[in-house]
Rosetta silent file (secondary structure, phi, psi, omega in degrees, C-alpha in Angstrom):
SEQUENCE: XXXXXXXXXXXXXXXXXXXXXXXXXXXXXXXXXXXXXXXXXXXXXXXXXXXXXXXXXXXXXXXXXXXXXXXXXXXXXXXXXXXXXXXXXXXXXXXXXXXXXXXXXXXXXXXXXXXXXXXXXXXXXXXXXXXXXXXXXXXXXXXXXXXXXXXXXXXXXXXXXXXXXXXXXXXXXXXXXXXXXXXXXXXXXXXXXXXXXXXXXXXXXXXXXXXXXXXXXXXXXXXXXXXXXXXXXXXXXXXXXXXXXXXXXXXXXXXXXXXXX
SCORE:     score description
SCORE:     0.000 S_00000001
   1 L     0.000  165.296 -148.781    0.000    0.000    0.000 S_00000001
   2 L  -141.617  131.419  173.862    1.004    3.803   -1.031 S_00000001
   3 H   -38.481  -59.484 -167.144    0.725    6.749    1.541 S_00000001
   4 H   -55.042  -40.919  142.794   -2.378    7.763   -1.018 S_00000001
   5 H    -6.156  -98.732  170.199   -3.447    4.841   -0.704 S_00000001
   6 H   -72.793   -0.608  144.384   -4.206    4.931    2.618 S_00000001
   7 H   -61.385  -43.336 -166.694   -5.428    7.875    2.657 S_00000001
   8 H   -53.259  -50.035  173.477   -7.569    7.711   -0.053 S_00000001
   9 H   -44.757  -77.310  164.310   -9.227    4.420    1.958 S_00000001
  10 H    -9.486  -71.357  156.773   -9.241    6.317    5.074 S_00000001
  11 H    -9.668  -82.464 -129.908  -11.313    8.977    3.451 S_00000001
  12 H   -91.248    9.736  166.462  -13.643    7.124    2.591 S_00000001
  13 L   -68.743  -26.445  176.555  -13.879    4.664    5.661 S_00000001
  14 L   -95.029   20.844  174.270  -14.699    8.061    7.432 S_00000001
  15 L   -85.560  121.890 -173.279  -17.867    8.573    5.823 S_00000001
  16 L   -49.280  138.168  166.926  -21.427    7.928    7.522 S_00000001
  17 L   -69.026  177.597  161.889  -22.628    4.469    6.600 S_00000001
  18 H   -58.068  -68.092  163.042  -26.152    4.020    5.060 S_00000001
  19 H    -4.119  -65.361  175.113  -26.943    2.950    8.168 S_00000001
  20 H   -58.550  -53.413 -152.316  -25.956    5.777   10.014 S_00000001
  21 H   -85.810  -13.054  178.924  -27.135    8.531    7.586 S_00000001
  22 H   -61.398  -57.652  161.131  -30.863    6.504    7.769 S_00000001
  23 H   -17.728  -55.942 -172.703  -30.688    7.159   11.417 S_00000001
  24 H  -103.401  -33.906  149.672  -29.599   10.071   11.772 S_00000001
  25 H   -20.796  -74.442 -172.504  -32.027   11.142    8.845 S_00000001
  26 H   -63.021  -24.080  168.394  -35.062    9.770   10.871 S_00000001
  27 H   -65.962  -35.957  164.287  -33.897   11.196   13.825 S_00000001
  28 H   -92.328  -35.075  173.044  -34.492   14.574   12.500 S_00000001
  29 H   -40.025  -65.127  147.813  -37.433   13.988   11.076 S_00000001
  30 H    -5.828  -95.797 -137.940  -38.757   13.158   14.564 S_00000001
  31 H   -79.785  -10.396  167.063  -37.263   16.075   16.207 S_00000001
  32 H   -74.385  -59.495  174.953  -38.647   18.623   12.815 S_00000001
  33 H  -103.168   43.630  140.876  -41.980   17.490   14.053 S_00000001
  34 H  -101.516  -45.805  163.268  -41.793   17.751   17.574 S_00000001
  35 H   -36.552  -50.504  153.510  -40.544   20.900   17.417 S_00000001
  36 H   -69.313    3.654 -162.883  -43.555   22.211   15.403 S_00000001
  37 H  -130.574  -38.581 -179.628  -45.791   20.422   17.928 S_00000001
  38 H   -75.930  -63.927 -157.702  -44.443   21.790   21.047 S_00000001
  39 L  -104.010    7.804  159.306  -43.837   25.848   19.838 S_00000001
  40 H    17.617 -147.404 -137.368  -46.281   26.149   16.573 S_00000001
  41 H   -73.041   50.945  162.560  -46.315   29.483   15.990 S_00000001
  42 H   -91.284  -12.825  175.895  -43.615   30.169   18.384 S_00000001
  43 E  -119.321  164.860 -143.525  -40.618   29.437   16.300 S_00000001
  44 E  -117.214  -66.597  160.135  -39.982   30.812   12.640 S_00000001
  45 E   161.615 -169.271 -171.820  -38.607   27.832   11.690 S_00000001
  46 E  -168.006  139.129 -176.056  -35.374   25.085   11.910 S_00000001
  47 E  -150.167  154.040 -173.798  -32.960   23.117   10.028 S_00000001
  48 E  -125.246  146.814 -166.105  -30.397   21.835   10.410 S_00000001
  49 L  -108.810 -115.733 -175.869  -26.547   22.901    9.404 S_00000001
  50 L    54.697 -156.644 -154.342  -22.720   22.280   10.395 S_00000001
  51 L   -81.182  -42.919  169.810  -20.837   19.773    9.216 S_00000001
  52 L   -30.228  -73.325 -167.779  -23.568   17.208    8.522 S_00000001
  53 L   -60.842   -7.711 -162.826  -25.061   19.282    5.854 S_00000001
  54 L   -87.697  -57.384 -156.218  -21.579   20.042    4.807 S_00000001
  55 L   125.341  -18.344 -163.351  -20.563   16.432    4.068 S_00000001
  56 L  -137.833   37.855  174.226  -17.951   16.336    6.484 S_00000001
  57 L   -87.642  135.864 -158.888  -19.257   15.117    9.612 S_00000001
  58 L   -94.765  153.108  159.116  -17.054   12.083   11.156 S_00000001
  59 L   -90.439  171.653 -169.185  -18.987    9.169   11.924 S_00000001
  60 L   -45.957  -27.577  151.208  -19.063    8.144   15.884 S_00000001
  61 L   -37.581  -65.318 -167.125  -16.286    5.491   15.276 S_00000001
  62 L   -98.883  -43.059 -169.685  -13.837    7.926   14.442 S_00000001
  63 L  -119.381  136.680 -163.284  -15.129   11.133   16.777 S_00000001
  64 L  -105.060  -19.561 -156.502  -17.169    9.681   19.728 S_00000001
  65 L  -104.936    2.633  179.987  -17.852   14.084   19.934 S_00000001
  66 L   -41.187  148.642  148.964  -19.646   13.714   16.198 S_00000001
  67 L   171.442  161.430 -174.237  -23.037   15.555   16.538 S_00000001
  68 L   -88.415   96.258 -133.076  -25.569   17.231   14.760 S_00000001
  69 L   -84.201  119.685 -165.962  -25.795   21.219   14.798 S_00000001
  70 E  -128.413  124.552 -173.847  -29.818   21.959   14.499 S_00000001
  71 E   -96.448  127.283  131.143  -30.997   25.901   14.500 S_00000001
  72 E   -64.991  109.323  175.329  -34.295   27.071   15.794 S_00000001
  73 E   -94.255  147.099 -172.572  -35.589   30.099   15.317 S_00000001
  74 E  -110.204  133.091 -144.858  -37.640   31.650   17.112 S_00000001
  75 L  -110.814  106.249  165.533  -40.432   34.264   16.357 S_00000001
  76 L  -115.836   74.739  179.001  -39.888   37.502   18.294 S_00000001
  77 L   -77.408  -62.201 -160.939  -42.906   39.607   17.107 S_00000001
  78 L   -73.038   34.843  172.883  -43.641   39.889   20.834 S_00000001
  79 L   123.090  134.975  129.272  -40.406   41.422   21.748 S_00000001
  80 L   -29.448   73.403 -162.119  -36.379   40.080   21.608 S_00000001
  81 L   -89.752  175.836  177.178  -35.274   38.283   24.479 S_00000001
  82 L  -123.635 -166.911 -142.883  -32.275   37.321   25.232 S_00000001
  83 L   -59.979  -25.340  165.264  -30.211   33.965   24.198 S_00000001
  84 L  -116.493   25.990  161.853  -30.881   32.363   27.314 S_00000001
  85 L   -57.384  -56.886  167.026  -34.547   32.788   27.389 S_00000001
  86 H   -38.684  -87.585  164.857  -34.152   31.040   24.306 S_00000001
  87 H   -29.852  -19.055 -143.689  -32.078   28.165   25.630 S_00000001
  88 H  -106.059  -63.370  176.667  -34.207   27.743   28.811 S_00000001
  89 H   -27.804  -82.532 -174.676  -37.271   27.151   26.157 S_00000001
  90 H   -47.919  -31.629 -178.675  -35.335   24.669   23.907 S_00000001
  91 H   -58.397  -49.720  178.985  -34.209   22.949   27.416 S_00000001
  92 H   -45.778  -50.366 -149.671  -38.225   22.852   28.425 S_00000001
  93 H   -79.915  -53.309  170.142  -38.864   21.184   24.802 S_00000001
  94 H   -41.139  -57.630  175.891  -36.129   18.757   25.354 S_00000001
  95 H   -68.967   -9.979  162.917  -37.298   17.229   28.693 S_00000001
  96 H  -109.552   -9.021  141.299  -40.402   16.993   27.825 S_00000001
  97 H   -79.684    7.160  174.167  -40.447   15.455   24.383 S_00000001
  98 L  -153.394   60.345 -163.366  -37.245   13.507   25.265 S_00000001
  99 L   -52.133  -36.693  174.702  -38.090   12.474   28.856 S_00000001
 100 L  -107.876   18.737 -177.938  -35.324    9.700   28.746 S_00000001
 101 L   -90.736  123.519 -174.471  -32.677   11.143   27.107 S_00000001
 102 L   -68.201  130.309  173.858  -29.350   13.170   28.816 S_00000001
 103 E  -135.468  156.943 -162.699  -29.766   16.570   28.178 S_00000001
 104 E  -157.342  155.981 -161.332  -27.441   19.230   29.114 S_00000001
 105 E   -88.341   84.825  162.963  -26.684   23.159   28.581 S_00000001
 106 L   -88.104   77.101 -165.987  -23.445   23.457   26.721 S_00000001
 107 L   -45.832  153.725  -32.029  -23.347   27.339   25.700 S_00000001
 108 L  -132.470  108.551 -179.993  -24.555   28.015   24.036 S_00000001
 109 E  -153.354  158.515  175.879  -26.628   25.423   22.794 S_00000001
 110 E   -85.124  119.184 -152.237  -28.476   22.618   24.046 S_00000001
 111 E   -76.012   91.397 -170.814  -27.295   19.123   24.418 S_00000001
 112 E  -126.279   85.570 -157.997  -29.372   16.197   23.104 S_00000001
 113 E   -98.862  130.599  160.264  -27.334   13.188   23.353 S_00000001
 114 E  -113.901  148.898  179.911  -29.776    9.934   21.618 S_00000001
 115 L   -14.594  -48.984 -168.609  -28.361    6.546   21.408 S_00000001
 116 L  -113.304  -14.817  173.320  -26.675    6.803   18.268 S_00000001
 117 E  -165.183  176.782 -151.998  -26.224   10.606   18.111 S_00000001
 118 E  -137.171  127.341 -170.870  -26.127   14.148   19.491 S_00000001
 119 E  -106.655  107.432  163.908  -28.289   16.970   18.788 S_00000001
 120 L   -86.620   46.953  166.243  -26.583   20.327   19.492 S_00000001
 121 L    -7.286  119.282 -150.900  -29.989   22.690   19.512 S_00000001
 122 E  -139.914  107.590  170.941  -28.615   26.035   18.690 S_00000001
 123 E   -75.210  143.814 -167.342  -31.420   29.149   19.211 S_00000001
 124 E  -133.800  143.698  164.463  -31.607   31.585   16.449 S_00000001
 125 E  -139.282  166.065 -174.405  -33.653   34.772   15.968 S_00000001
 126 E  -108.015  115.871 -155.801  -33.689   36.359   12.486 S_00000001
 127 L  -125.737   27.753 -163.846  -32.140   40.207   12.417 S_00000001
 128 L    76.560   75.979  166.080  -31.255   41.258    8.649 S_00000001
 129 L    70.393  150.654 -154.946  -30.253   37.504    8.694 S_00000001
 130 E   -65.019  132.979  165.511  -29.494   34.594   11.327 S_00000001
 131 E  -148.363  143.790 -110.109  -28.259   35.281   14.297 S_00000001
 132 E  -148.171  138.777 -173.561  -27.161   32.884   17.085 S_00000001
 133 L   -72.517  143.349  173.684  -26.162   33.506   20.987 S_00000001
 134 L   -69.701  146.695  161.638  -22.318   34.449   21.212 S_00000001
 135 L   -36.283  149.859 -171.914  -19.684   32.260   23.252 S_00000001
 136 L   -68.767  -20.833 -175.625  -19.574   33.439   26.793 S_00000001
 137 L   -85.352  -13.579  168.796  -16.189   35.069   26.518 S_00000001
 138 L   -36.127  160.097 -175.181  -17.919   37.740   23.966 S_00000001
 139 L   -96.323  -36.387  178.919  -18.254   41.196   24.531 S_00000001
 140 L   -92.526 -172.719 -176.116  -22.235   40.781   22.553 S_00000001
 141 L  -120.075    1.606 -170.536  -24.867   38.297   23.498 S_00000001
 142 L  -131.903  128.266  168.166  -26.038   37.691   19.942 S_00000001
 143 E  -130.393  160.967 -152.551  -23.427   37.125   16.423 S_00000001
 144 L   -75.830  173.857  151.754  -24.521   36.923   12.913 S_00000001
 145 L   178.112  172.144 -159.033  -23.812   33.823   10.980 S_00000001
 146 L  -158.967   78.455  172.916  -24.924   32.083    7.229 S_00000001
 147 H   -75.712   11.688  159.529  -24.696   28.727    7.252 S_00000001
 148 H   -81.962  -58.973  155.046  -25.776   28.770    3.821 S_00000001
 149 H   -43.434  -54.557  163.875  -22.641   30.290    3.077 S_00000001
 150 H   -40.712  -43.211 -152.654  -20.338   28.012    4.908 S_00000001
 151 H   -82.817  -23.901 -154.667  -22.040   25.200    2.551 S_00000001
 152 H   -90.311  -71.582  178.271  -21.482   27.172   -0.562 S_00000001
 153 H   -20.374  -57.611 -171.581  -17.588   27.655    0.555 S_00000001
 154 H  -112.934   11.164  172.701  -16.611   24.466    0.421 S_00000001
 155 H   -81.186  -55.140 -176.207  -19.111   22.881   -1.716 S_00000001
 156 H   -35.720  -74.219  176.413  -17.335   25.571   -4.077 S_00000001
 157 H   -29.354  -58.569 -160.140  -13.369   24.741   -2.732 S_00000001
 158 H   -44.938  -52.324 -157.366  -14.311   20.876   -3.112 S_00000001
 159 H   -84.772   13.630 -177.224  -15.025   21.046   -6.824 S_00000001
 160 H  -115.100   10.113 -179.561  -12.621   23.505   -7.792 S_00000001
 161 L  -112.882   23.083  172.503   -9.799   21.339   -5.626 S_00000001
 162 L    62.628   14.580  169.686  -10.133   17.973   -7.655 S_00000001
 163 L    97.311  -21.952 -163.563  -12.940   16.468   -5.001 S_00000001
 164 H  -105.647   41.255  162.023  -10.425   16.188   -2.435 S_00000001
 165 H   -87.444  -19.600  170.801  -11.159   19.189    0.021 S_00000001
 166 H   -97.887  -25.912  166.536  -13.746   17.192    1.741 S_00000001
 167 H   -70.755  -35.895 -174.453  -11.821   14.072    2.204 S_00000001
 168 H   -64.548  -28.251  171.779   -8.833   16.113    3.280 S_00000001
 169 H   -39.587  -79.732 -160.792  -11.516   17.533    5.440 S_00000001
 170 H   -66.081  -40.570 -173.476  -12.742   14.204    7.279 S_00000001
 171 H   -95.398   -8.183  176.066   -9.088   13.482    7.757 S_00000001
 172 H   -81.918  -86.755 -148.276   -7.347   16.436    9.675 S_00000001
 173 H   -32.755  -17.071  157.424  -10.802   16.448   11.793 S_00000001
 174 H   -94.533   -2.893 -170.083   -9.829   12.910   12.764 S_00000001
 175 H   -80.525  -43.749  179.435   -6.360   13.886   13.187 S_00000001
 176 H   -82.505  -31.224  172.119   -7.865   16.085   15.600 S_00000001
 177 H   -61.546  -30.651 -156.895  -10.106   13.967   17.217 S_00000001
 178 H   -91.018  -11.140  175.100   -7.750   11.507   17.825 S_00000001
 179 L   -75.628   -7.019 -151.107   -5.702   14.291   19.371 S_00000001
 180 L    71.198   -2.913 -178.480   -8.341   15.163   22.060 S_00000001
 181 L    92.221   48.080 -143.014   -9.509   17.746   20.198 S_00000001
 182 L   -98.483  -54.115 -179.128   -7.234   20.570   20.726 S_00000001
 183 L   -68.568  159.934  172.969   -9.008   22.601   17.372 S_00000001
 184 L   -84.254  174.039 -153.692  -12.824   23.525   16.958 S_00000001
 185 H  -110.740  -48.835  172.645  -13.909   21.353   13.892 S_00000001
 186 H   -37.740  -51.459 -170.724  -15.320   24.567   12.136 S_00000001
 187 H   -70.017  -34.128  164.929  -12.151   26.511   12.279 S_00000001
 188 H   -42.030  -89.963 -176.975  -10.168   23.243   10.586 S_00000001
 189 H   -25.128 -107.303 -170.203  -12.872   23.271    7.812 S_00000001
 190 H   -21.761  -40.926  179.984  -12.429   27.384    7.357 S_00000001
 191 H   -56.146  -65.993 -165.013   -8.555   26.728    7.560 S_00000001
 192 H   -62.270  -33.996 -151.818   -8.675   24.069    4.990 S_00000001
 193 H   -93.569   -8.002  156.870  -11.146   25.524    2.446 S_00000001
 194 H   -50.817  -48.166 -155.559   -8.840   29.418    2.951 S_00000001
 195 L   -76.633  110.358 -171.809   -5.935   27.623    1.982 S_00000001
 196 L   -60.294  125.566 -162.156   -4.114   28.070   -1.400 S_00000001
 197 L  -113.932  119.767 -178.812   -2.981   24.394   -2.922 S_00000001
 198 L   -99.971  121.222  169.254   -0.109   24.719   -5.649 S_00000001
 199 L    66.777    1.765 -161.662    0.188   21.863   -7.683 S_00000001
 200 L   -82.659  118.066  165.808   -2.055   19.648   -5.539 S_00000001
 201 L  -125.380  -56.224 -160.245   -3.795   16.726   -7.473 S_00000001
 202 L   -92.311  162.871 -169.222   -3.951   13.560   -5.372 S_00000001
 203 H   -35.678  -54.264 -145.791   -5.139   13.206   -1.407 S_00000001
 204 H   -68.316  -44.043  171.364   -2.052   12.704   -0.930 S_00000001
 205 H   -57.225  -44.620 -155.109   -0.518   16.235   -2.359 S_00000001
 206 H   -73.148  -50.143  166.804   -3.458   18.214   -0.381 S_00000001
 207 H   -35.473  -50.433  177.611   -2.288   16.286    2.876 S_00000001
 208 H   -58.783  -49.786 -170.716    1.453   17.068    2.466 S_00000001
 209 H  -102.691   12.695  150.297    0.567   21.113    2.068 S_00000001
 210 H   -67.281  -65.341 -142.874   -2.070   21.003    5.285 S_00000001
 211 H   -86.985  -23.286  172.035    0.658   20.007    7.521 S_00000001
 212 L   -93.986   -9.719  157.680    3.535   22.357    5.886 S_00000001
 213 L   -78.666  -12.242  177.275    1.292   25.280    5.948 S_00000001
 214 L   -96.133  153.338  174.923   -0.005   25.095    9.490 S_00000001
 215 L  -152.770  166.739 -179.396    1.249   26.768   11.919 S_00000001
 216 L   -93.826  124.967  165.530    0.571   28.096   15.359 S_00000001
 217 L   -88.448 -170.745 -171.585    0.269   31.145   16.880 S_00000001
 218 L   -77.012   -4.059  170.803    2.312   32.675   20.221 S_00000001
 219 L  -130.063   32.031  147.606   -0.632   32.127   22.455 S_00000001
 220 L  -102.959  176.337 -159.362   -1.302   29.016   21.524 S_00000001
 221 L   -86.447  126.850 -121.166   -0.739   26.627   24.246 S_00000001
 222 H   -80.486  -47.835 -159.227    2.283   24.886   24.297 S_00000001
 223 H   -71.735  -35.484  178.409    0.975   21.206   24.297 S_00000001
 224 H   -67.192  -40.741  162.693   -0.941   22.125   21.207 S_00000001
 225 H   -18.265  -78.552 -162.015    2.078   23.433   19.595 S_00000001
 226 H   -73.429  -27.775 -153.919    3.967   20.084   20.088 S_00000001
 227 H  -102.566  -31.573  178.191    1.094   17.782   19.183 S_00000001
 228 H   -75.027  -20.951  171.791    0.684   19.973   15.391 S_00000001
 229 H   -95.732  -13.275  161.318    4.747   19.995   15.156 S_00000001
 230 H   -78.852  -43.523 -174.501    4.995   16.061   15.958 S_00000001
 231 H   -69.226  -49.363 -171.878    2.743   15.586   12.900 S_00000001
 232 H   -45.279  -41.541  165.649    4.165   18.072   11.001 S_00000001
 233 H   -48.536  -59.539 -155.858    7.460   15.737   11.151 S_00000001
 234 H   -70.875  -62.264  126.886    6.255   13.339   10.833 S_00000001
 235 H     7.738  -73.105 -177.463    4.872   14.369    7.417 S_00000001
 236 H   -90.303  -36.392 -172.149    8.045   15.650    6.115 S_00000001
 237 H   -74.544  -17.956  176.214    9.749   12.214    7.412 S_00000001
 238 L  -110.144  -18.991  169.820    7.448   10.563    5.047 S_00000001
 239 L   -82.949   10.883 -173.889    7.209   12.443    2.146 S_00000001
 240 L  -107.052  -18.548  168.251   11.290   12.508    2.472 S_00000001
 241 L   -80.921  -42.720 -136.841   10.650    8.251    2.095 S_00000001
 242 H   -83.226  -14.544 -161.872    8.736    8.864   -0.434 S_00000001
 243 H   -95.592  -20.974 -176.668   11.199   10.977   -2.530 S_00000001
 244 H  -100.968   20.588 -165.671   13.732    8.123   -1.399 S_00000001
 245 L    12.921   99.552  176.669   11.511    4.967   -2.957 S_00000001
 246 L  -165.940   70.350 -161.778   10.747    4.218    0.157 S_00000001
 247 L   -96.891  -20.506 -176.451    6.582    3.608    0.053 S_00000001
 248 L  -103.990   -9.411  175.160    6.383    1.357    3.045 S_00000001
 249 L   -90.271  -21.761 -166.044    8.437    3.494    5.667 S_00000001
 250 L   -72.110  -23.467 -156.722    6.623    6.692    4.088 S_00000001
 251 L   -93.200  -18.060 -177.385    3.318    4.888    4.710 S_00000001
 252 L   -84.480  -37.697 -159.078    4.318    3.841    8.434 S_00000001
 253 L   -90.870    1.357  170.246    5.042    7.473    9.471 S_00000001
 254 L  -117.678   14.750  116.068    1.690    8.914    8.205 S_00000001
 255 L   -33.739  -28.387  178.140   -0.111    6.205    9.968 S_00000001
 256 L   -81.957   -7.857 -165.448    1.487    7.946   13.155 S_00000001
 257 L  -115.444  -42.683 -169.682   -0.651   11.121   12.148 S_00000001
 258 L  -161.305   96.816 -160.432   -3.827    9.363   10.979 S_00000001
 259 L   -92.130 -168.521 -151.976   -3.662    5.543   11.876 S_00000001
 260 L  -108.477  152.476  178.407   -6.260    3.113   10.310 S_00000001
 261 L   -57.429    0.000    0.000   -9.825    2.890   12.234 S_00000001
């Protein structure tokens, strides 16, 4: 086997099964009409985005932290309130249409873990476009965002990047997973589909110029540093086999970066 090889495999080993995507399909269905049945006209409306709709959601195999990002909006004719009025509401809707389920606050969004997957419930009101409660370290309580856009980005990137911006996708985000998670999964995506590829045709090319273009900045935190400059070696030590006909040591050392499920 050939580093692209295994990537290429990899890829596509990290894709939801039929199985999975049935599941997780019906599973929203469900929760699209509970949602109308508990807050009728109280909501706007809901869908759901992130990486799912993207393409580039890992399955639960590979990220145990996989889940599905679902918006609600919410109808404020009677006034704006703010984001965790909203949350308290979506909390309400959870325990009582999903009485046996763990449910949990994570700001800010709501927590819906079901057997086979995780619902992040994410409140929305519509302003001149969506807008979504800010992280707690914010200065505002509410920031814009267009997940319609996100989709368009890298629906765009993929096809103008030979197909492989979404595999390359699926495989730093396991890179990361397998890491503990030291990146948000979004900003990886926004990293990758930003990035200029020279010359890139195979997996294998697009892999090679993720890891010699990232870099860190001075406040990031030292252990993250070290765990993106061990790959980064790691990398270089195999595309330095590779350049040496040397396909089965090249193929051991990017297995140390992104080993087989």
């Amino acid at each position: 086997m050939t580093v692209n090889t295994h990537l290429v495999d990899l890829a596509s080993d990290l894709v939801l099964s039929y199985i999975e995507k049935t599941s997780i399909t019906t599973s929203i269905n469900t929760l699209s009409l509970r949602l109308d049945s508990y807050f009728g006209n109280g909501i706007k409306g809901h869908f759901q985005f992130g990486s799912n709709s993207r393409g580039t959601i890992l399955p639960r195999k590979a990220d145990s932290n996989s889940d599905i990002d679902y918006m609600v909006v919410f109808d404020t004719s009677d006034g704006q309130k703010k984001p965790q009025t909203y949350l308290d509401r979506l909390k309400r809707f959870a325990e009582k249409k999903y009485s046996t389920s763990e449910i949990s606050q994570s700001s800010p969004t709501i927590v819906l873990s079901l057997n086979h997957i995780k619902f992040e419930l994410v409140p929305a009101i519509n302003n001149y476009g969506y807008q979504i409660p800010s992280p707690a370290s914010s200065w505002s309580e509410w920031m814009s965002t267009d997940p319609s856009a996100a989709n368009k980005a890298i629906m765009d990137k993929n096809a103008a990047e030979n197909y492989q911006i979404k595999p390359l996708v699926r495989l730093i985000k396991y890179w990361n997973a397998k890491q503990g998670h030291p990146f948000a999964s979004f900003d990886i995506e926004q990293y990758i589909v930003n990035k200029y590829y020279w010359s890139c045709v195979s997996l294998k090319d697009y892999f090679y110029a993720f890891w010699e273009g990232i870099s860190c900045t001075d406040d990031t935190a030292q252990y993250i540093k070290d765990k993106v400059e061990r790959a980064k070696k790691y990398a270089a030590t195999a595309k330095q086999y590779e350049a040496d006909n040397m396909p089965a040591s090249a193929e051991l050392e990017i297995k140390k970066i992104v080993p087989l499920l």
